[in-house]
C-alpha positions as CSV (number, residue, x, y, z in Angstrom):
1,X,0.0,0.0,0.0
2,X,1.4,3.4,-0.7
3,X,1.7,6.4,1.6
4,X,-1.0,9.2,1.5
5,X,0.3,13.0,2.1
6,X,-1.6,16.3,2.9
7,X,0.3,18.5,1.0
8,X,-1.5,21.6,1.8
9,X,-4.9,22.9,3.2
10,X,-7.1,25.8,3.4
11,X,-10.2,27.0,4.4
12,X,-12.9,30.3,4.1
13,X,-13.7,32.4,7.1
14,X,-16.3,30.5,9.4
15,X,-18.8,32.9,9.4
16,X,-21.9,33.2,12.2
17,X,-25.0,31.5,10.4
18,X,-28.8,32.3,10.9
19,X,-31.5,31.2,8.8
20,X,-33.9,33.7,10.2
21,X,-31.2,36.7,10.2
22,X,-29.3,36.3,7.0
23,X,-27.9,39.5,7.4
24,X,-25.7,38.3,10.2
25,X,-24.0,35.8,7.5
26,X,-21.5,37.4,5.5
27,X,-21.5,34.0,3.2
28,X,-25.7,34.8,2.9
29,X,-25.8,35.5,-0.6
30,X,-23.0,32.5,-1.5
31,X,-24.0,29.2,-2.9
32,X,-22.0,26.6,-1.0
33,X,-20.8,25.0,-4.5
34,X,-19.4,28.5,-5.4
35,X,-17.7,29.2,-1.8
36,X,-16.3,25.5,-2.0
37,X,-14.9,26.6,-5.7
38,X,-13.3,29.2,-4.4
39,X,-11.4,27.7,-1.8
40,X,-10.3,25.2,-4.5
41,X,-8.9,27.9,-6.6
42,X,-7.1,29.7,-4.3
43,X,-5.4,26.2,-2.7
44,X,-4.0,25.4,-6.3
45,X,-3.4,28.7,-7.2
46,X,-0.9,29.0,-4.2
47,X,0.8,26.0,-4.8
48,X,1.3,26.7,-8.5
49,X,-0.4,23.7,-9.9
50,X,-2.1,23.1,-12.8
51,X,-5.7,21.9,-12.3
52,X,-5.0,19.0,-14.9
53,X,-3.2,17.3,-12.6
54,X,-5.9,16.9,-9.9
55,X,-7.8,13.2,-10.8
56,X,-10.5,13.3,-8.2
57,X,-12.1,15.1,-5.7
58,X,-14.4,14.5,-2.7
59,X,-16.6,16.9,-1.5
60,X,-18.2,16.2,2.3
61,X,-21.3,18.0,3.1
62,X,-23.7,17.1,5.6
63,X,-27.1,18.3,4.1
64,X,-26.9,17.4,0.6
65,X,-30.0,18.8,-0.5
66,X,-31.7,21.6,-1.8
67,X,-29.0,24.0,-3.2
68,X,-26.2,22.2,-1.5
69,X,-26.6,19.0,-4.1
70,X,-23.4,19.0,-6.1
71,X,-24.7,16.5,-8.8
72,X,-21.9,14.3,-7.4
73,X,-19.4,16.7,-6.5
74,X,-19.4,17.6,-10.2
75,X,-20.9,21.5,-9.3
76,X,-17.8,22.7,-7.6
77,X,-15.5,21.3,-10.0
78,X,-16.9,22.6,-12.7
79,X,-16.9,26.0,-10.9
80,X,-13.8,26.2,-10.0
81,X,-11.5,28.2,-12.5
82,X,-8.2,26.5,-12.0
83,X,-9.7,23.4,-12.7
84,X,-11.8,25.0,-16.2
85,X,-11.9,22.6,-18.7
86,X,-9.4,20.1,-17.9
87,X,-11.4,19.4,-14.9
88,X,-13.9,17.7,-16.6
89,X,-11.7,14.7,-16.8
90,X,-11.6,14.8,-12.9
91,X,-13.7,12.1,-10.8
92,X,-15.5,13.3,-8.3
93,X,-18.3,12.2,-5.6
94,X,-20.2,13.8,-2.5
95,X,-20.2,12.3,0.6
96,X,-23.2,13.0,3.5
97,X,-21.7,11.0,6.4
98,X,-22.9,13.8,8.9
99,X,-20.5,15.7,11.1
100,X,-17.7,13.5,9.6
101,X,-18.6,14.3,6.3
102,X,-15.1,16.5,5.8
103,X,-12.8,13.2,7.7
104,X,-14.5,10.8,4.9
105,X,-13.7,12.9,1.9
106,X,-10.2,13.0,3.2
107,X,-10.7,9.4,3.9
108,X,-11.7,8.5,0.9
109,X,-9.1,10.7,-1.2
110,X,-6.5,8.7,1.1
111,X,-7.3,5.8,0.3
112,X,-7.8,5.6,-3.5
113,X,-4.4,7.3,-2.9
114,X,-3.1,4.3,-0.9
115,X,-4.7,1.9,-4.0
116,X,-2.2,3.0,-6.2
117,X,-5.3,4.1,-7.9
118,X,-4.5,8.1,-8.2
119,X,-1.6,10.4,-7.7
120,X,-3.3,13.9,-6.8
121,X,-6.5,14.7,-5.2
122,X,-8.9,16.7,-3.5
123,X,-11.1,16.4,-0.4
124,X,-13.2,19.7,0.3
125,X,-16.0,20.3,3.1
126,X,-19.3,22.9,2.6
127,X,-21.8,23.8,4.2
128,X,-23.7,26.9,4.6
129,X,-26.4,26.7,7.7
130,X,-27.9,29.9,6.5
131,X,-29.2,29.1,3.1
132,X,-29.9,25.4,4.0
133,X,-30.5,24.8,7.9
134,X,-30.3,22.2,9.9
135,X,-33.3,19.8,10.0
136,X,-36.2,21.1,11.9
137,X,-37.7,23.3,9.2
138,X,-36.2,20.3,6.7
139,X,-38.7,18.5,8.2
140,X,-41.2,20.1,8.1
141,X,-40.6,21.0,4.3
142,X,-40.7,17.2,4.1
143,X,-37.3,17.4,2.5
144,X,-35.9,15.3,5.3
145,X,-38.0,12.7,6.9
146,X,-38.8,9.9,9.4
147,X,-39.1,6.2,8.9
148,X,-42.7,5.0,10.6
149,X,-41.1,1.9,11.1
150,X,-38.7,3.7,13.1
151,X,-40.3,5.7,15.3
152,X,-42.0,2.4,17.3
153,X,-39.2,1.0,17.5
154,X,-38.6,-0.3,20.8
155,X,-34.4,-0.2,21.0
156,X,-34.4,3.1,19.4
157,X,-35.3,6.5,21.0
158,X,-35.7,8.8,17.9
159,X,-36.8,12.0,18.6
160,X,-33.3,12.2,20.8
161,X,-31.2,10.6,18.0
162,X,-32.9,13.2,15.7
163,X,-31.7,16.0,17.9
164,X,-27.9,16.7,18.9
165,X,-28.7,18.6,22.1
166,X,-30.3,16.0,23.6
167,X,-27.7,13.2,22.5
168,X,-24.8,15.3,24.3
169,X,-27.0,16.2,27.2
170,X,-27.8,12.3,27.7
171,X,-23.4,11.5,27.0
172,X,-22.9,14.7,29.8
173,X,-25.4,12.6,32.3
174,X,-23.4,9.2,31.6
175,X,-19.7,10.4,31.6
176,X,-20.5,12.6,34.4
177,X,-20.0,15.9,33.1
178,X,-21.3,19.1,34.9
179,X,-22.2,22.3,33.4
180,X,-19.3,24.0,34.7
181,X,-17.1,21.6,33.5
182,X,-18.7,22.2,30.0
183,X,-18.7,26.0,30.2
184,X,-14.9,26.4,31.4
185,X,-14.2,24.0,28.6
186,X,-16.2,26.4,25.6
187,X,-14.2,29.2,28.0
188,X,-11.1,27.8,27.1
189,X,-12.3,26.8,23.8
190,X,-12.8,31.0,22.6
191,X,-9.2,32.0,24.9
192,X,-6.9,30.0,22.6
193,X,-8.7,30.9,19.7
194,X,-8.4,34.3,20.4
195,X,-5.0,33.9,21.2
196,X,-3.4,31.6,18.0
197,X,-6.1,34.7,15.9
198,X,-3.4,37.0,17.8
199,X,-0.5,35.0,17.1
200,X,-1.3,34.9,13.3
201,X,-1.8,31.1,13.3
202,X,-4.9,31.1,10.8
203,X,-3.1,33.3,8.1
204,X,-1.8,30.2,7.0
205,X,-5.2,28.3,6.8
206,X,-7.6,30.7,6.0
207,X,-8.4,32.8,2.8
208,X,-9.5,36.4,2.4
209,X,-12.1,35.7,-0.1
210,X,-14.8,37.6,-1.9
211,X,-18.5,37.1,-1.6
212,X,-21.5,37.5,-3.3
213,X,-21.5,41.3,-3.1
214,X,-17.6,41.2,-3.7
215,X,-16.9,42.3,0.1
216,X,-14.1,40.5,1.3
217,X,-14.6,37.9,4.5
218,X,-11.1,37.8,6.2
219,X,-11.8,37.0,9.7
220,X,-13.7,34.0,11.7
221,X,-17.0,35.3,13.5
222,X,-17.6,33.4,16.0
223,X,-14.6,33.8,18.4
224,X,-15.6,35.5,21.7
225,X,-12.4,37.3,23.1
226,X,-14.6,39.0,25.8
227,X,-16.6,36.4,27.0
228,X,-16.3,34.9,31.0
229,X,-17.2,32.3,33.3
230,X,-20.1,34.8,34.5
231,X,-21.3,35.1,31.0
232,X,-21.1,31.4,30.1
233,X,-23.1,30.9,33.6
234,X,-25.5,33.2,32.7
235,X,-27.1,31.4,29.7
236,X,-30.2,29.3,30.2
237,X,-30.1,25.3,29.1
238,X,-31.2,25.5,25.3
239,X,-32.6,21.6,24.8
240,X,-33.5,20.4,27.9
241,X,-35.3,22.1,31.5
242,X,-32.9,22.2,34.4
243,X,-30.5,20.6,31.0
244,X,-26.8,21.4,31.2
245,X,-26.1,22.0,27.6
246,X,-26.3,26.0,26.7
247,X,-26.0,28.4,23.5
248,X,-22.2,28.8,25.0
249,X,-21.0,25.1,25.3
250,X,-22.7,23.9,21.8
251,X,-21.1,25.5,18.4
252,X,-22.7,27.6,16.6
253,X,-24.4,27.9,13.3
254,X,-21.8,28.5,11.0
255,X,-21.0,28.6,7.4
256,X,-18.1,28.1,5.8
257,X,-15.7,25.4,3.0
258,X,-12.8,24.0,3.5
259,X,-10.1,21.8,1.3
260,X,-7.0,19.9,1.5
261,X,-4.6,18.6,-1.2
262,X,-3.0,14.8,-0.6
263,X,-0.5,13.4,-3.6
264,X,0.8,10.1,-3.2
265,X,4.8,9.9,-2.8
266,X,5.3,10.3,-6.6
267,X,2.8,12.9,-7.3
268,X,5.2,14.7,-4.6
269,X,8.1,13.7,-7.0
270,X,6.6,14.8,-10.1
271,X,5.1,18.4,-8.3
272,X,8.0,19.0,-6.5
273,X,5.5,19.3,-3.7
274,X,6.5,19.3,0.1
275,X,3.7,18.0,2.4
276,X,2.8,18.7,5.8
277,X,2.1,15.7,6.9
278,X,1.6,11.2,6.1
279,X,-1.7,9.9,6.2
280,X,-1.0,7.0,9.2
281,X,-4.2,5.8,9.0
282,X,-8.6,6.4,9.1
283,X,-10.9,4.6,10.9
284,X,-14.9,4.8,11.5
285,X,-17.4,3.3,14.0
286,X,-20.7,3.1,15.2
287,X,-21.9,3.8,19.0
288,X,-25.4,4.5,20.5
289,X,-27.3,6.8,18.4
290,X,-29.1,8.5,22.0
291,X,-25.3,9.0,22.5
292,X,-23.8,9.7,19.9
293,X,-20.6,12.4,21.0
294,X,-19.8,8.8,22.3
295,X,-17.9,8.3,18.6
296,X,-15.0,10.7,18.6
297,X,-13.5,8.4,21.6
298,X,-14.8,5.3,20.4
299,X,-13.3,6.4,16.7
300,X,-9.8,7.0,18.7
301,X,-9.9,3.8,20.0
302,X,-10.1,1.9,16.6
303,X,-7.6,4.3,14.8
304,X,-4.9,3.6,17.4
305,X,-5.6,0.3,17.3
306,X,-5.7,-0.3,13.9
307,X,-2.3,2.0,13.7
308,X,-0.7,0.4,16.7
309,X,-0.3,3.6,18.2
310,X,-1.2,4.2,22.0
311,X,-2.6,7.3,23.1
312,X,1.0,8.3,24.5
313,X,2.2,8.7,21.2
314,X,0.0,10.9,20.1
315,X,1.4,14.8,20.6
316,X,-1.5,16.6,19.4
317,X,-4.8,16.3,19.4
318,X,-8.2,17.5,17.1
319,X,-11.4,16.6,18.9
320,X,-14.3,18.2,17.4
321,X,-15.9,20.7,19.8
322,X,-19.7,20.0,18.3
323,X,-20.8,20.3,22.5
324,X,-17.8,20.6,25.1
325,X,-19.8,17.2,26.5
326,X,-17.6,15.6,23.4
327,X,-13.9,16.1,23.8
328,X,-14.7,16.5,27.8
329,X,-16.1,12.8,27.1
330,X,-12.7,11.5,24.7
331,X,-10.6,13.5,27.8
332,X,-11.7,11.2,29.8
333,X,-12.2,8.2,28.5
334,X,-9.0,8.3,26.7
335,X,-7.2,10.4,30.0
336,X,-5.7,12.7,27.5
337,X,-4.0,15.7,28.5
338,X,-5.8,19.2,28.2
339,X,-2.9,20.6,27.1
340,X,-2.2,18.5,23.8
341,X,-6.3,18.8,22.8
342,X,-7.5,21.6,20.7
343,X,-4.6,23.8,21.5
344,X,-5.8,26.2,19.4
345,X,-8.9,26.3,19.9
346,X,-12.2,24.6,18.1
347,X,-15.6,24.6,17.0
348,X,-16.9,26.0,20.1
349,X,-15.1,29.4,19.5
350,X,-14.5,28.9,15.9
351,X,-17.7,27.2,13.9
352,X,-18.4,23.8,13.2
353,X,-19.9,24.0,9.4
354,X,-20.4,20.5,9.4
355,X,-19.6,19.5,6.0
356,X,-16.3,21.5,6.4
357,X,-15.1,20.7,9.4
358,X,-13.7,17.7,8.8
359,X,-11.2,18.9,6.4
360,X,-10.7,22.1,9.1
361,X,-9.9,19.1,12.0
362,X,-6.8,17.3,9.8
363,X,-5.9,20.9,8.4
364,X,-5.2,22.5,11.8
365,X,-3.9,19.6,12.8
366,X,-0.9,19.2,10.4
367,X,0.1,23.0,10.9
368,X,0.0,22.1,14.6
369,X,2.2,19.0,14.5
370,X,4.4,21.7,11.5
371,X,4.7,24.4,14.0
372,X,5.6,22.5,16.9
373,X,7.8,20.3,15.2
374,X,5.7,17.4,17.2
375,X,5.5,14.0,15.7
376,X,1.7,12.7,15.4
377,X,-1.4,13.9,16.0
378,X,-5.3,12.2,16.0
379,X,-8.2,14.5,14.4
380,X,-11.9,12.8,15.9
381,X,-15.1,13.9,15.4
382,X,-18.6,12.4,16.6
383,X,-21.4,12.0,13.9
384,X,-25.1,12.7,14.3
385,X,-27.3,9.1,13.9
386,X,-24.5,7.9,16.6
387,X,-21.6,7.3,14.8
388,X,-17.4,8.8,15.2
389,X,-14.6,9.0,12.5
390,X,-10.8,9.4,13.4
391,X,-7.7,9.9,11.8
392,X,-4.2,9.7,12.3
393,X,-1.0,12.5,11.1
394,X,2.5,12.0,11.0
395,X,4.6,14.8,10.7
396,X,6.4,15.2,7.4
């Protein structure tokens, strides 16, 4: 099997979504096909390399409906410039496998990598929450629906699979997780944010890019510099009475695309491409669907076993912040150390556009592992319907 490298990744400003207050979204008047074209454009163009050579490309997105159907990926690719006519030779596919959408187009770009099947690829993430929301009023359109058979059935509690607050307010009752432990935690979360955003360490990540209107959207609107323990406190339980999950220890609504670039060890050769990191290896589970910020641990568990790795090998981690009950969960189970996880920052501070985020976990991860000069890292992420995906980085 051949080795799998992230050569280079990049990503649009996460910007604050709201399908009732599009106003708020600076990415309100962009298609997700379009944003994700973009972001392609501008990753090849700053790596000099001709579209021609790119053979496939994966796009995760985790409501692939409405506008956000990419006729199989093919939408973005043919948008996007740098690719132009060539692309049309390119493969490409979408993948809806929820909150891991983003991890199983890099997956899957890895692996036909690893096949021996292509030299240069693709894996991108979209999603923008304001033009297509999440599914309540999906629902209710009937564009989304519910299986009859499902909703008697006797080992399945639907309407809390169907709704992410409850699942992580039923994982914060199991694992024992308070609400104070959850708000210092999204506390944390918007501090290092704040302070890599200080420190410059987005610039390398994220794009200045145009949007409908032709304003630029530079910066990431979700991180909250100002906000305190008192403020976190203050916010009433948003899915449950007397709950413990809050407004300030979920992620937000957020829009946004992301991509990343992986060659094979001779499309680095013919390129003359230097990556950031080896793909070590991917790996996918199911847990309990009532629980399902169960997966990011369970995921971790598989990938270090199917890697041989043990957890004290690993010197960074990227545990997706979709509640603070879900890395607070893998902290514990795995008994990682706070100070390797999420060092700077996640989707609690920064946005969790689901489709995207994926791509955003591994991204940030490699530049992590580049600018500490550390030696692997493990990006996780739970996955609504009760599921987790994880991968695993070695330093280049």
């Amino acid at each position: 099997m051949r080795d799998a490298y992230l050569v280079d990744y990049a990503r649009s400003a996460f910007t604050r979504a709201h399908p009732r207050k599009p106003e708020v979204d600076a990415w309100a008047d962009t298609r997700s096909d379009a944003l994700l074209a973009a972001v392609i454009d501008a990753l090849l163009e700053r790596r000099d390399l001709d579209g021609a050579a790119v053979e496939e490309l994966s796009v995760g997105c985790a409501l692939p409906v409405k506008e956000q159907w990419s006729f199989g990926g093919r939408y973005p690719l043919w948008l996007a410039g740098r690719l132009g006519e060539r692309g049309r030779a390119c493969a490409s596919r979408q993948i809806d496998q929820q909150c891991g959408s983003g991890l199983a187009a890099l997956r899957s770009t890895a692996r036909e990598i690893q096949a021996g099947a292509i030299e240069v690829g693709i894996a991108g993430g979209v999603e923008n929450m304001t033009r297509v929301p999440m599914g309540p009023a999906l629902f209710q359109e009937g564009v989304l629906t519910r299986p009859a058979a499902l909703r008697q059935a006797p080992w399945l509690e639907l309407d809390v699979a169907l709704n992410m607050g409850l699942t992580a307010e039923r994982l914060a009752e199991a694992a024992g997780i308070d609400r104070e432990a959850m708000d210092a935690f999204a506390l944390a979360s918007h501090q290092r944010a704040a302070a890599a955003e200080a420190a410059g360490r987005f610039d390398g990540e994220r794009l200045a890019l145009a949007n409908a209107g032709g304003d630029p959207v530079a910066r990431d609107a979700n991180i909250r510099a100002d906000t305190s323990a008192e403020r976190l406190a203050g916010l009433d339980p948003v899915f449950l009475a007397g709950g413990r999950v809050t407004a300030g220890n979920s992620s937000p609504l957020t829009s946004g695309a992301a991509a990343a670039l992986l060659m094979s060890g001779e499309g680095l050769a013919r390129h003359g491409a230097t990556p950031l990191a080896r793909v070590v290896g991917v790996a996918d589970c199911g847990v309990e669907p009532e629980r399902m910020g169960a997966g990011a641990a369970a995921a971790i568990h598989r990938v270090l076993a199917r890697t041989g790795l043990a957890v004290a090998d690993i010197d960074a981690w990227e545990i997706n912040e979709a509640f603070a009950a879900v890395p607070l969960h893998a902290m514990g189970e795995l008994a990682l150390d706070p100070e390797r996880v999420n060092v700077w920052g996640g989707a609690l501070a920064l946005g969790h556009p689901l489709g995207a985020t994926g791509v955003r976990l591994a991204g940030t991860l490699a530049r992590i592992l580049q600018a500490e000069g550390k030696r692997y890292g493990c990006a996780a992420a739970c996955i609504g319907g009760g599921q987790g995906i994880a991968v695993i980085l070695e330093r280049a």
